[in-house]
C-alpha positions as CSV (number, residue, x, y, z in Angstrom):
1,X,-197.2,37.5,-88.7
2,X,-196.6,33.6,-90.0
3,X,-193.0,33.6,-90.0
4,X,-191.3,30.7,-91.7
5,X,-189.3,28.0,-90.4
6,X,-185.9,29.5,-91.7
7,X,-187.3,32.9,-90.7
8,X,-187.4,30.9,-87.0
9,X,-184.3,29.7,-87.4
10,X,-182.1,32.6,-88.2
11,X,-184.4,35.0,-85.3
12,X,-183.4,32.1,-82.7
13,X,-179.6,32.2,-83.5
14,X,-179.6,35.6,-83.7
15,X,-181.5,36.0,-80.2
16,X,-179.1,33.1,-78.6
17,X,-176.0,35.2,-80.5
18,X,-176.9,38.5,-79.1
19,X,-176.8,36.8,-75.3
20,X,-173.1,35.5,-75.8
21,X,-170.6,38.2,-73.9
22,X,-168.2,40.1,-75.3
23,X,-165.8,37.9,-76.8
24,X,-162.6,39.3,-74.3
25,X,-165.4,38.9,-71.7
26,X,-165.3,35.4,-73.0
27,X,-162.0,35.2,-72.6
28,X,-161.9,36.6,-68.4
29,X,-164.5,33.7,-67.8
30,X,-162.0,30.8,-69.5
31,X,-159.5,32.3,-67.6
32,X,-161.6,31.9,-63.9
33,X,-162.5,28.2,-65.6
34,X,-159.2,26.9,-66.5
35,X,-157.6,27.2,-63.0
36,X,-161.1,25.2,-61.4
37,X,-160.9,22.3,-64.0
38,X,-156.9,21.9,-63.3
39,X,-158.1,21.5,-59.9
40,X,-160.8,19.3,-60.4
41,X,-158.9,17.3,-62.7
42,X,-155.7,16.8,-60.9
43,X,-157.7,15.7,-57.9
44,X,-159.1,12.8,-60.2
45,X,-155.9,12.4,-61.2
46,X,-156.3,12.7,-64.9
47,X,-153.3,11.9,-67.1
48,X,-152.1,11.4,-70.6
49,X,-149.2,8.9,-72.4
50,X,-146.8,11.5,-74.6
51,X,-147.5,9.0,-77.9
52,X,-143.8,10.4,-79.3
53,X,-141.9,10.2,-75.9
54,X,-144.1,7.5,-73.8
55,X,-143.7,10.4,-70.7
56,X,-146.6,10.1,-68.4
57,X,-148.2,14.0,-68.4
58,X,-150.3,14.5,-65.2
59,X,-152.6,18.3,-65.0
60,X,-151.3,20.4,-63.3
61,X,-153.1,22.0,-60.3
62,X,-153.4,26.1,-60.5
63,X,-154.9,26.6,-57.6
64,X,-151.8,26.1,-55.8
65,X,-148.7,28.4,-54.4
66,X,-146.7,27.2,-58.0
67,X,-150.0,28.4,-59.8
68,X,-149.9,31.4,-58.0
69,X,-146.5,32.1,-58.6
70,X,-147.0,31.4,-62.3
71,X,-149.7,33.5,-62.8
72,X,-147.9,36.6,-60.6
73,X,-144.7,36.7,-62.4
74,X,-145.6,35.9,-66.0
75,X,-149.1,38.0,-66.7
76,X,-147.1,40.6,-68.2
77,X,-144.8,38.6,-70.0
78,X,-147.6,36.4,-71.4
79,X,-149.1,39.5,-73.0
80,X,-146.0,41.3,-74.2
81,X,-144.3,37.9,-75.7
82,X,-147.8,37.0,-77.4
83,X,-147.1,36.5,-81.0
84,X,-149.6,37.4,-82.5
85,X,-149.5,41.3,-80.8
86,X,-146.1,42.5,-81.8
87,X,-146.7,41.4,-85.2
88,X,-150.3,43.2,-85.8
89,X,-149.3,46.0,-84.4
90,X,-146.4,47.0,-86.8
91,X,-148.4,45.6,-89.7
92,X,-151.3,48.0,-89.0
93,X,-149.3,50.8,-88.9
94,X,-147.8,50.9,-92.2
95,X,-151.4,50.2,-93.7
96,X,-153.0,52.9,-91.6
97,X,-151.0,55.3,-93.2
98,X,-152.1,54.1,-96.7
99,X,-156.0,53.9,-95.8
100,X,-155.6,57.5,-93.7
101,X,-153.8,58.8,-97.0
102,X,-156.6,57.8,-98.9
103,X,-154.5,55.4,-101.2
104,X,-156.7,52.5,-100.2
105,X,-159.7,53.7,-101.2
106,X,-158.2,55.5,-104.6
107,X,-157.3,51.8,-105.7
108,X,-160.4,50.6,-105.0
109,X,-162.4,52.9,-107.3
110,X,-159.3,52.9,-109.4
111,X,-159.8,49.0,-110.0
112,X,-163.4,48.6,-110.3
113,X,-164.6,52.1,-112.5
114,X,-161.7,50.7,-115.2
115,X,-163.2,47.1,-115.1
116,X,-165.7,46.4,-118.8
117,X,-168.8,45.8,-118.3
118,X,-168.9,41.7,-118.6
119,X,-165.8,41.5,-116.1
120,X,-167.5,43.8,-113.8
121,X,-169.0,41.3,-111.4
122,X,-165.5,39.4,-111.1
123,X,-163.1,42.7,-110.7
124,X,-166.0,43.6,-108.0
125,X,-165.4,40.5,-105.8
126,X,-161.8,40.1,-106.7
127,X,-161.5,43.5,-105.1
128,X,-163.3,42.6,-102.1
129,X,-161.0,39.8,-101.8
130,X,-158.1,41.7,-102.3
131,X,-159.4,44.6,-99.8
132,X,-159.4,42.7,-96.8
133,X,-155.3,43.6,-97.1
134,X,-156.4,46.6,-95.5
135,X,-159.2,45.5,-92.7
136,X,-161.9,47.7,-93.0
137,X,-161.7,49.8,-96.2
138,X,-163.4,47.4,-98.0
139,X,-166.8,47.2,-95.9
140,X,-166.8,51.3,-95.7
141,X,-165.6,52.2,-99.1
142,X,-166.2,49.0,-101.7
143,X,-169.6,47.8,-100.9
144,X,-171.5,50.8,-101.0
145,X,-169.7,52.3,-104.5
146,X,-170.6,48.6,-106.0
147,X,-174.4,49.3,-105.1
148,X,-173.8,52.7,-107.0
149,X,-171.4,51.2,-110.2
150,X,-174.6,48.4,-110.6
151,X,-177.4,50.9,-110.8
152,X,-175.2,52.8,-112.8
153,X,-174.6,50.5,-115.6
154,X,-178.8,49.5,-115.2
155,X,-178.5,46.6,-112.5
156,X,-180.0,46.3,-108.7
157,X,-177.4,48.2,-106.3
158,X,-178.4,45.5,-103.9
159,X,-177.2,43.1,-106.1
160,X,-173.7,45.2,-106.8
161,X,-173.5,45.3,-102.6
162,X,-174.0,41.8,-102.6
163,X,-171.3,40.9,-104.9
164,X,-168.7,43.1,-103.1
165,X,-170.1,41.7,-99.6
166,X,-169.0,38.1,-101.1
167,X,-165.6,39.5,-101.9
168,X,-165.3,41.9,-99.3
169,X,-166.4,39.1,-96.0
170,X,-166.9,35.4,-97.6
171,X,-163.3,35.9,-99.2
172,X,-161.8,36.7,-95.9
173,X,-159.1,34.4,-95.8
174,X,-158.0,34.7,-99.4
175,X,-155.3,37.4,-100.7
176,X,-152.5,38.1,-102.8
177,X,-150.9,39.1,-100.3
178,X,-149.5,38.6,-97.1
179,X,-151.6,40.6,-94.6
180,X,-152.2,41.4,-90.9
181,X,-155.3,38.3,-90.7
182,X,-151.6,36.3,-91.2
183,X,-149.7,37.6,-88.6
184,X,-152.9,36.7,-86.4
185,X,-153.8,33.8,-87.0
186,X,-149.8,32.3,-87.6
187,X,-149.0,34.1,-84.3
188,X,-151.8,32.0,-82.4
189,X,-150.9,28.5,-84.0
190,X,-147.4,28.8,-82.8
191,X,-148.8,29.2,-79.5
192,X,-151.0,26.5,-80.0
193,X,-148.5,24.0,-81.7
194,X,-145.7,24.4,-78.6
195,X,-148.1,22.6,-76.5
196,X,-146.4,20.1,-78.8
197,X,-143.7,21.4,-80.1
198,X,-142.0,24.2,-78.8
199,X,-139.4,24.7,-81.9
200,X,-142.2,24.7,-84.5
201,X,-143.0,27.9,-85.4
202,X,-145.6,29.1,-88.0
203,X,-145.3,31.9,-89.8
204,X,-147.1,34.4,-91.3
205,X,-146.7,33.0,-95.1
206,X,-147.6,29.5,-93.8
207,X,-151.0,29.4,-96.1
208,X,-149.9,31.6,-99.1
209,X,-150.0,29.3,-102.0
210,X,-153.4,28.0,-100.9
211,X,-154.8,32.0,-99.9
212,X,-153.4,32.9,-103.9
213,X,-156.0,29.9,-105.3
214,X,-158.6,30.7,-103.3
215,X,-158.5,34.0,-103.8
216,X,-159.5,33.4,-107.9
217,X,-162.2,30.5,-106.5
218,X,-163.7,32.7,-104.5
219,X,-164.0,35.5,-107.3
220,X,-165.4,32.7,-109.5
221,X,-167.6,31.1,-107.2
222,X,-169.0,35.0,-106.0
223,X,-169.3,35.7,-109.7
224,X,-171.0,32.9,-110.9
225,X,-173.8,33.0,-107.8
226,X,-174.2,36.9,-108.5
227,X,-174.8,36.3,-112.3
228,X,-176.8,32.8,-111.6
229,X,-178.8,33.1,-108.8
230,X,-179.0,36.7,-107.2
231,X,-179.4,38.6,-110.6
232,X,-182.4,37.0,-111.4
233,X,-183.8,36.7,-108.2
234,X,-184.2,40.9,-107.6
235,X,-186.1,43.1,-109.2
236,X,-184.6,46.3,-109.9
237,X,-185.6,49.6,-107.6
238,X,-186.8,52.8,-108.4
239,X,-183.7,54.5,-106.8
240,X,-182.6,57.5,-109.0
241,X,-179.2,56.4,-111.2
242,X,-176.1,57.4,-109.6
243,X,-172.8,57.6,-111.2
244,X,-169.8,57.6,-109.3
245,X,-167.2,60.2,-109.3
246,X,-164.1,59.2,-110.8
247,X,-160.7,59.7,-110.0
248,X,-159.7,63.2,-110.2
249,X,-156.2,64.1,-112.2
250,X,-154.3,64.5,-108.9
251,X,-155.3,61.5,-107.5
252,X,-154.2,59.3,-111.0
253,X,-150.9,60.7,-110.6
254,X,-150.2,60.5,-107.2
255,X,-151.5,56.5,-108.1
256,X,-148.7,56.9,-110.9
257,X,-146.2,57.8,-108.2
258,X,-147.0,55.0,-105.9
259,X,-146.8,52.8,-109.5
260,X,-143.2,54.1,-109.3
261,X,-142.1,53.0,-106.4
262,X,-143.7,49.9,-106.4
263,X,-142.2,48.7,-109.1
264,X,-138.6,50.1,-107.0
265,X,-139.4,48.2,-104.7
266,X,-139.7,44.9,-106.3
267,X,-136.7,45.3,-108.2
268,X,-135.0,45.9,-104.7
269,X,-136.5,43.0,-103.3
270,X,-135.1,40.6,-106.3
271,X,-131.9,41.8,-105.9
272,X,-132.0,41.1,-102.6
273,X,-133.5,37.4,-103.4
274,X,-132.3,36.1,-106.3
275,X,-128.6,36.9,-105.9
276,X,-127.2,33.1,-104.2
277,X,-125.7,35.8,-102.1
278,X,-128.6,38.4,-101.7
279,X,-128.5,40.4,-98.3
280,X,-132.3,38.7,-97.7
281,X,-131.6,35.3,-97.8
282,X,-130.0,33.5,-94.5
283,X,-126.9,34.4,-94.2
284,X,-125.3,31.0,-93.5
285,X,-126.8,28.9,-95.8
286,X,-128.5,31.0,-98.6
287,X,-131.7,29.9,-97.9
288,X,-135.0,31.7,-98.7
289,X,-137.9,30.1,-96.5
290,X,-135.6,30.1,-93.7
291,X,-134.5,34.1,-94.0
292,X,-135.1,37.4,-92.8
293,X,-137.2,37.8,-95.7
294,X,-139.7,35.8,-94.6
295,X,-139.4,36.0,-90.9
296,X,-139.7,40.2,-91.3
297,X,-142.2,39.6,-94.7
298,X,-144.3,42.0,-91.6
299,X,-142.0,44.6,-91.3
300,X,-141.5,45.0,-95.5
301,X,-145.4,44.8,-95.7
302,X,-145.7,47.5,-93.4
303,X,-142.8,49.9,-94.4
304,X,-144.1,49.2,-98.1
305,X,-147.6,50.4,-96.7
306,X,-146.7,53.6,-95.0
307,X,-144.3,54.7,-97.6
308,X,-146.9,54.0,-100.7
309,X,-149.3,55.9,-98.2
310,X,-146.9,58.7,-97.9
311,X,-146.3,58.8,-101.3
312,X,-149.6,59.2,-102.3
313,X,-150.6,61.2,-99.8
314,X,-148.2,64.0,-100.7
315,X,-148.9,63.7,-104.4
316,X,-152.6,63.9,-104.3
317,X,-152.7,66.6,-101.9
318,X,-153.9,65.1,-98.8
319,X,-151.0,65.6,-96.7
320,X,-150.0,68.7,-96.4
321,X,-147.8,68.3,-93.4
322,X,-145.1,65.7,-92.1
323,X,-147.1,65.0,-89.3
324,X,-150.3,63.9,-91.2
325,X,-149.1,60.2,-91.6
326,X,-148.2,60.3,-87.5
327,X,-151.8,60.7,-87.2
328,X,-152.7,57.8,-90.0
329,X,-150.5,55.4,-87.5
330,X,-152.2,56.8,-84.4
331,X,-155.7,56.5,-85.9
332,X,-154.7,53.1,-87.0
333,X,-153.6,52.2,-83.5
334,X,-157.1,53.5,-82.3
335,X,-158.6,51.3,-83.2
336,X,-156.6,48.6,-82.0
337,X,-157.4,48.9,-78.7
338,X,-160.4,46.5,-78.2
339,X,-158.1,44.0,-80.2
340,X,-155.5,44.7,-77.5
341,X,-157.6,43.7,-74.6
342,X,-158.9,40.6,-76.4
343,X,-155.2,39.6,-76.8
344,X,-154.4,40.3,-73.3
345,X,-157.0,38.1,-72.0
346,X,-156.4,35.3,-74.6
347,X,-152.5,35.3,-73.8
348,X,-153.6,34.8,-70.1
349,X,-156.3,32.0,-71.1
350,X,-153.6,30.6,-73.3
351,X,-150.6,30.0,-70.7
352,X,-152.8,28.7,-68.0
353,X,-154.0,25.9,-70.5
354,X,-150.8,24.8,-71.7
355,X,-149.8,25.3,-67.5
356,X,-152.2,23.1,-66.8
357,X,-151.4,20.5,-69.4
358,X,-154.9,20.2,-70.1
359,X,-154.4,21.2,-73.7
360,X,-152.0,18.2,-74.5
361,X,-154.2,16.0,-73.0
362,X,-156.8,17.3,-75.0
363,X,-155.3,16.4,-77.8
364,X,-153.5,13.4,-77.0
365,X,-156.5,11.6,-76.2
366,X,-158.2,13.3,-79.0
367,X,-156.1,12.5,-81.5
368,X,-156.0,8.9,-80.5
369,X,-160.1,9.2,-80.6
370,X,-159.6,10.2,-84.2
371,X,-156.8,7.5,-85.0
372,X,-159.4,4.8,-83.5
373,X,-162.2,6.2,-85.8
374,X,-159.2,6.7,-89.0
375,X,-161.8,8.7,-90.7
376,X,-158.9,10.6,-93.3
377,X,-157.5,13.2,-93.6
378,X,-159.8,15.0,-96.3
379,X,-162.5,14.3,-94.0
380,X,-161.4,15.2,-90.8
381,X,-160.1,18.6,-92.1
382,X,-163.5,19.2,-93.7
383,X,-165.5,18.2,-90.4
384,X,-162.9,21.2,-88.9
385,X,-164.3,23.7,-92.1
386,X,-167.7,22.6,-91.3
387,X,-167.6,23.2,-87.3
388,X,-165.3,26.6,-87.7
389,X,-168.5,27.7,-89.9
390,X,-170.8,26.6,-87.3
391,X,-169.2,28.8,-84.7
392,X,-168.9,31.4,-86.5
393,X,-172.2,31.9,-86.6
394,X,-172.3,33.0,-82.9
395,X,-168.9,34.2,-82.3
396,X,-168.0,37.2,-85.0
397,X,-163.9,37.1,-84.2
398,X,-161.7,35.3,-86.3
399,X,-158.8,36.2,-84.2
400,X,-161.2,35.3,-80.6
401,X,-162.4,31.9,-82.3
402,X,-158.9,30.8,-83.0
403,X,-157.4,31.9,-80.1
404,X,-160.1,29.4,-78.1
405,X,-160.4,26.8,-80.5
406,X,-156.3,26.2,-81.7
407,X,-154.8,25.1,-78.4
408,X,-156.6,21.9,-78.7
409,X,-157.4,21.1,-81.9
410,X,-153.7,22.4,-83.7
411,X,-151.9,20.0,-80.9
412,X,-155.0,17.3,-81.5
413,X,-154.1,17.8,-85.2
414,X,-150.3,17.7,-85.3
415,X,-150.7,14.3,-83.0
416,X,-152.9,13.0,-86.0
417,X,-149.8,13.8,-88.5
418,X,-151.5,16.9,-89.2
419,X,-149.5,20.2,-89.8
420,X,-150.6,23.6,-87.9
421,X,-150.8,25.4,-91.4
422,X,-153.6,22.6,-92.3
423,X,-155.5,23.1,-89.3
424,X,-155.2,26.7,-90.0
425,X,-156.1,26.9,-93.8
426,X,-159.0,24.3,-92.5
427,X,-160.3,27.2,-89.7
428,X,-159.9,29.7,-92.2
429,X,-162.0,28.3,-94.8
430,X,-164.8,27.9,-91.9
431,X,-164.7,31.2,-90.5
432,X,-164.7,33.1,-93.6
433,X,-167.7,30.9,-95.3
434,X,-170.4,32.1,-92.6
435,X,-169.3,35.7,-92.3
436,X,-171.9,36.6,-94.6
437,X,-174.9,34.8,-93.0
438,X,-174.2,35.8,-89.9
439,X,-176.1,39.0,-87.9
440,X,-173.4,39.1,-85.1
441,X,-170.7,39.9,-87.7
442,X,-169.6,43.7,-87.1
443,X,-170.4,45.1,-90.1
444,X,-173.6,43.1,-91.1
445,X,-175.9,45.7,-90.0
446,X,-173.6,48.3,-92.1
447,X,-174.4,46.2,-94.9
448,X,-177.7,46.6,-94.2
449,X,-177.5,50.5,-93.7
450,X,-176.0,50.7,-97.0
451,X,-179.0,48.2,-99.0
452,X,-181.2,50.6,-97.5
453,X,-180.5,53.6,-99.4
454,X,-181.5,52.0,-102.4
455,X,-184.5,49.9,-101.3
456,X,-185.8,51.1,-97.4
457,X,-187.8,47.3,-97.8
458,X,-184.4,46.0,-97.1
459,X,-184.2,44.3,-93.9
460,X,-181.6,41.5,-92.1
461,X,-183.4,38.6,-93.5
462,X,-183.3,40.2,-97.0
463,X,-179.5,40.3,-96.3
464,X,-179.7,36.7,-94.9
465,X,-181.5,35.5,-97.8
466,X,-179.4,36.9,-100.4
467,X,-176.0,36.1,-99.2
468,X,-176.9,32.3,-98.2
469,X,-175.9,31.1,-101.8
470,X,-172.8,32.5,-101.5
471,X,-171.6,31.2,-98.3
472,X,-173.5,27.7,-99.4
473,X,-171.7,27.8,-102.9
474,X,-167.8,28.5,-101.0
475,X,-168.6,26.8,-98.6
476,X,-168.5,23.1,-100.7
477,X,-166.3,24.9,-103.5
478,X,-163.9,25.8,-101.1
479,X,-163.9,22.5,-99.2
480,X,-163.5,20.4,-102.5
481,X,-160.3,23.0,-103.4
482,X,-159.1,22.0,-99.7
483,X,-159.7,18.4,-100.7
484,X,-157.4,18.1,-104.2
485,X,-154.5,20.3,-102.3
486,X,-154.3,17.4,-99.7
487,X,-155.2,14.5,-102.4
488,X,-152.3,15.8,-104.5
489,X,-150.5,17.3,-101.3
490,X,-149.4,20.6,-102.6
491,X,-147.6,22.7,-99.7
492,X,-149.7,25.2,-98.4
493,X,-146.9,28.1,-98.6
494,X,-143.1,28.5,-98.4
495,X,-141.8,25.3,-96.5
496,X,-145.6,24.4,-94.9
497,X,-147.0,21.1,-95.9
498,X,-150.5,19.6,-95.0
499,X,-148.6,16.5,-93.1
500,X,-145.8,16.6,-90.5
């Protein structure tokens, strides 16, 4: 069989994809590197000029008694005091209680069988977007009920699962709100940026303004490409209509109920924010950015979560006893496990870089590379979107490809002027693009699984093929957003600008 070019193409990156390890194997091998290029280095004497202090910064040599030492008494803490760990793990278990409850997926169907018919393809990627609040519920629950809501209405299914797959991976890094992807990636960048800086710290709401725009480009853009391109491009199977069951009368009310206390718990949060005296702002100086608020926005996410998931669990009759949303939070936590290793070995990999000093001279000389070249801001952070994409083509973790890639290029960044949040939003934009393109993301073949029970013709490269406009069309729509926030230079969130 004559296989195209593309066809090539795509079976050579997957083959080469498949033969990368396991990303936390990934992560023991940097580990067993770092120490042998301190070594190597120092022994060539490598060295750096702080540009801010003018102090001389040799590497440091691990394979030594004080590398020992180092590595002896701080493994533990390394992993215990890694940001972005603590943070995750309390986020995840207020929101396990609410997918376990089944409140996730009830608000799902809830928002999408309401939506009329011409604003179906929009609420069907604005959901997606809006689903990755809640990790996986929108791969397992939203995709394959879009496939059955298009056929319904007399469109391809394939092109319904498409749609949602836009929302669901290409939207990523876009929300409304503040969600455990946040925690993640803010924990790492603080890491990252004390190679620096050790007072800056980023936190989790350091990209919201620009995560609430791109969250209505990316429905737009995942609209327009679904009704433009993809519609016309498949032909409709022969798969037997299916309607979806709607919501039954329990499960509206218990919705209702959680509509209740939503709406209490806004009006709590105001008055404990509006007030110039309000028990969330700081204490001392009334502030908001610099509060509890924001610096335990984690801990309100995930108390909101598990109560909403309570509530609606005992309202709709799927918890029955008070140990039910025990068992959401352990099935949550489950899951976490492979994320826990990943983190352990990424802590480790992290401390023995900064250690070593080899990320600030990483940067240091990079960032006077890029001050020699001057090619711009707007283009230097899109060269970042453009090689985050590129990676992510072979390496499916967002959390795994930040953890390696943000020691050097946040401190390489914030040298430049450059503030970690940019960097950030700049990765973010990157990793999410490709998702949908990509084989070695986790739930690509899921995709597939679920295309196939509507047309068993549907293979990876169909996939491939149908999602590339997507990813092309965010790619450059969400670069030229990027673009006119730093050309007008809007903050990125609450107290995070694009230039230090």
């Amino acid at each position: 069989m004559n296989l195209s070019l593309s066809q090539r193409f795509l079976n050579r990156v997957e083959h080469l994809g498949n033969r990368l390890p396991h990303p936390s194997l990934l992560f023991v091998f940097l580990c067993a590197l770092i120490p042998l290029l301190s070594a190597l280095f120092a022994f060539w004497e490598v060295s750096a000029v702080h540009p801010v202090t003018g102090e001389v910064i040799p590497v440091t040599n691990l394979i030594s008694v004080e590398g020992l030492h180092l590595v002896l008494e701080r493994t533990v803490t390394n992993f215990t005091q890694f940001a972005p760990v603590g943070t995750v793990l309390v986020a995840i278990m207020g929101i396990g209680i609410a997918e376990h409850s089944g409140l996730i997926g009830a608000l799902l169907k809830a928002t999408v069988l309401r939506a009329p018919q011409k604003l179906l393809t929009f609420i069907i990627v604005l959901s997606g977007v809006l689903s990755s609040i809640a990790a996986d519920s929108g791969y397992v629950v939203l995709i394959p009920l879009a496939g059955i809501i298009f056929h319904a209405v007399g469109r391809s299914p394939i092109a319904g699962i498409a749609a949602a797959f836009a929302g669901v991976s290409g939207g990523f890094s876009a929300n409304l709100l503040i969600g455990p992807l946040d925690a993640i990636l803010a924990g790492l960048s603080t890491e990252a940026a004390a190679l620096v800086d050790n007072s800056y710290s980023v936190n989790a709401a350091g990209n919201y303004y620009f995560i609430i725009a791109s969250t209505f480009l990316v429905a737009a853009v995942g609209t327009w490409v679904t009704e433009k391109i993809i519609l016309p491009r498949i032909t409709d199977t022969e798969t037997p209509a299916l309607v979806p069951e709607p919501l039954s009368s329990r499960e509206k009310g218990a919705l209702k109920a959680v509509g209740v206390f939503s709406l209490v718990f806004v009006i709590l949060l105001l008055w404990g924010l509006l007030p110039a005296d309000g028990i969330l702002r700081n204490p001392h100086n009334g502030d908001i950015l610099d509060s509890p608020f924001i610096a335990g926005i984690v801990t309100l996410i995930a108390v909101y979560g598990g109560i909403c998931g309570c509530i609606y669990g005992r309202f709709s009759g799927n918890y029955t006893s008070a140990s039910q949303p025990i068992e959401g939070m352990e099935s949550s936590m489950a899951t976490m496990a492979s994320y826990l290793v990943l983190m352990f070995f990424a802590a480790q990999f992290i401390n023995y870089f900064a250690w070593s000093q080899l990320g600030i001279i990483c940067a240091i000389k990079g960032a006077a590379l890029l001050q020699a070249i001057n090619p711009g801001t707007v283009t230097l952070l899109i060269c970042f979107v453009v090689f985050a994409a590129l990676i992510n083509l072979l390496i499916g973790s967002a959390s795994a490809k930040w953890a390696l890639l943000a020691p050097v290029f946040v401190p390489m960044l914030m040298l430049s002027g450059i503030s970690p949040e940019a960097a950030q939003i700049a990765y973010r934009i990157g990793d999410s693009t490709t998702n949908i393109i990509t084989p070695l993301m986790p739930y690509f073949g899921v995709v597939v699984a679920f295309a196939q029970k509507h047309d068993k013709n549907v293979g990876i490269g169909t996939i491939i093929a149908t999602m590339l406009p997507y990813s092309i069309a965010l790619l450059v729509a969400w670069s030229l957003l990027l673009a006119l926030w730093v050309g007008f230079d809007l903050p990125l969130g609450p107290g995070a600008e694009i230039y230090l």
